[in-house]
N, C-alpha and C positions, 0 to 999 in steps of 0.2 A: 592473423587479424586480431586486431587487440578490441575484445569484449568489455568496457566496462560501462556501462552500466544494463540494467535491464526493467521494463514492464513488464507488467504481467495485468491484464485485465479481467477478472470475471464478471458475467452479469447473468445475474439469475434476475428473469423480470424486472423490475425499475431500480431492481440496487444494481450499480456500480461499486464492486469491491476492487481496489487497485492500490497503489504506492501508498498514495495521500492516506488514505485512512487506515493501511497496516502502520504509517510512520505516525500516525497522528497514537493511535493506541500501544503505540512504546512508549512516545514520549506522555500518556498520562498515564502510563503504567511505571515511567522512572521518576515522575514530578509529584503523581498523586493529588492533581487539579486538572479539571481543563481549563481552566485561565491560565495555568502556567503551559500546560502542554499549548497551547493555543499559542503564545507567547513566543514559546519557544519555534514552536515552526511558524512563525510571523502572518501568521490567521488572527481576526478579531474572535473573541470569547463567543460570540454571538453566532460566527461561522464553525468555531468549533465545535460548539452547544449544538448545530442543527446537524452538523455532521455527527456527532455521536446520536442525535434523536433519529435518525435515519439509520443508524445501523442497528441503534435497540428494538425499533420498532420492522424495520425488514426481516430479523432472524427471530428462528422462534423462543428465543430465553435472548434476554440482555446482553451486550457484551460487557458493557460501562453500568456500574453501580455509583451513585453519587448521593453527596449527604450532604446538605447546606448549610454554607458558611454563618457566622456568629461567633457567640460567644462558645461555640464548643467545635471551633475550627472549619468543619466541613470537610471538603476533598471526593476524591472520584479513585475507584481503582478499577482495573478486569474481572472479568468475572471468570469460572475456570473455564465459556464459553467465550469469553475474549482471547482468553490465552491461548483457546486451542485450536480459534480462528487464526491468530496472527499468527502459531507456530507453524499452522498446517500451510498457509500462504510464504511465508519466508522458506517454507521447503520447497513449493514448486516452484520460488525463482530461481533456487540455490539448483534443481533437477533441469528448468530451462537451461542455466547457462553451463552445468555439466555436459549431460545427455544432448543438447540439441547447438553447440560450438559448435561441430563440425560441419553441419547442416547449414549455418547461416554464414559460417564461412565458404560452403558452395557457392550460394547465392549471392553473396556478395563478390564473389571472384567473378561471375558469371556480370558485372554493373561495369559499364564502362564511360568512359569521355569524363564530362564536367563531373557527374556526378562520384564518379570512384571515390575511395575515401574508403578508410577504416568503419565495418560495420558497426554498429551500438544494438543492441537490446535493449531500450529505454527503461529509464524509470530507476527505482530503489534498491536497495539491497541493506545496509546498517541494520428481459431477464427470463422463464426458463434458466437452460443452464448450459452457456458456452463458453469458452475460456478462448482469451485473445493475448497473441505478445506482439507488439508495435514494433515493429524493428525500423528505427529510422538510418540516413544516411548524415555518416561524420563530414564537415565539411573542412 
């Protein structure tokens, strides 16, 4: 069963941590804006702005550090609490699609008629506190 892609959802109380905002804080961690990062994953500045104000303000230290634009450039980078949110999340997609392949290839073998198809784990790879992975069906 060919795996490619996967989600991974956590929600602790009203944050939603998932794809979007692990790929949103690479790309201001490779661009060093979020206008650019915003840009770059085809989001207005304005949605990327509130998506970063929602995660500095749900955890308890900032993840995104930003300095405003002018004459002395501005830009945004992680913080070593950004980076160690995004590292520790791109580990358990990387643990989903190791450790738990075999398991959703069960499950998928067990889907029959219209729906069969190659399983997917949704989502990326490049609240309380429960962890969800969305496995949809390949059509």
């Amino acid at each position: 069963m060919d795996l490619t892609r996967t989600t991974l959802r956590l929600y602790f109380g009203k944050l939603v941590f998932g794809p979007g905002k692990a790929d949103l804080l690479e790309a201001i961690d490779s661009e060093g804006s979020i206008s650019a990062a915003g840009r770059r994953m085809g989001m207005s500045y304005k949605r990327a702005w509130s998506l970063v104000e929602e995660m500095n303000t749900c955890f308890e230290t900032p993840l995104v550090e930003s300095a405003r634009g002018g004459a002395h450039g501005g830009g945004a980078h992680l913080t070593d609490a950004g980076r160690a949110v995004l590292a520790d999340y791109r580990a358990l997609v990387s643990i989903l699609l190791t450790d738990g392949a075999a398991r959703i290839a069960a499950i998928g073998a067990r889907v029959g008629g219209a729906q069969a198809g190659g399983a997917q784990v949704e989502g990326s790879q490049a609240e309380g506190s429960r962890a969800e992975g969305d496995v949809a069906q390949q059509k």
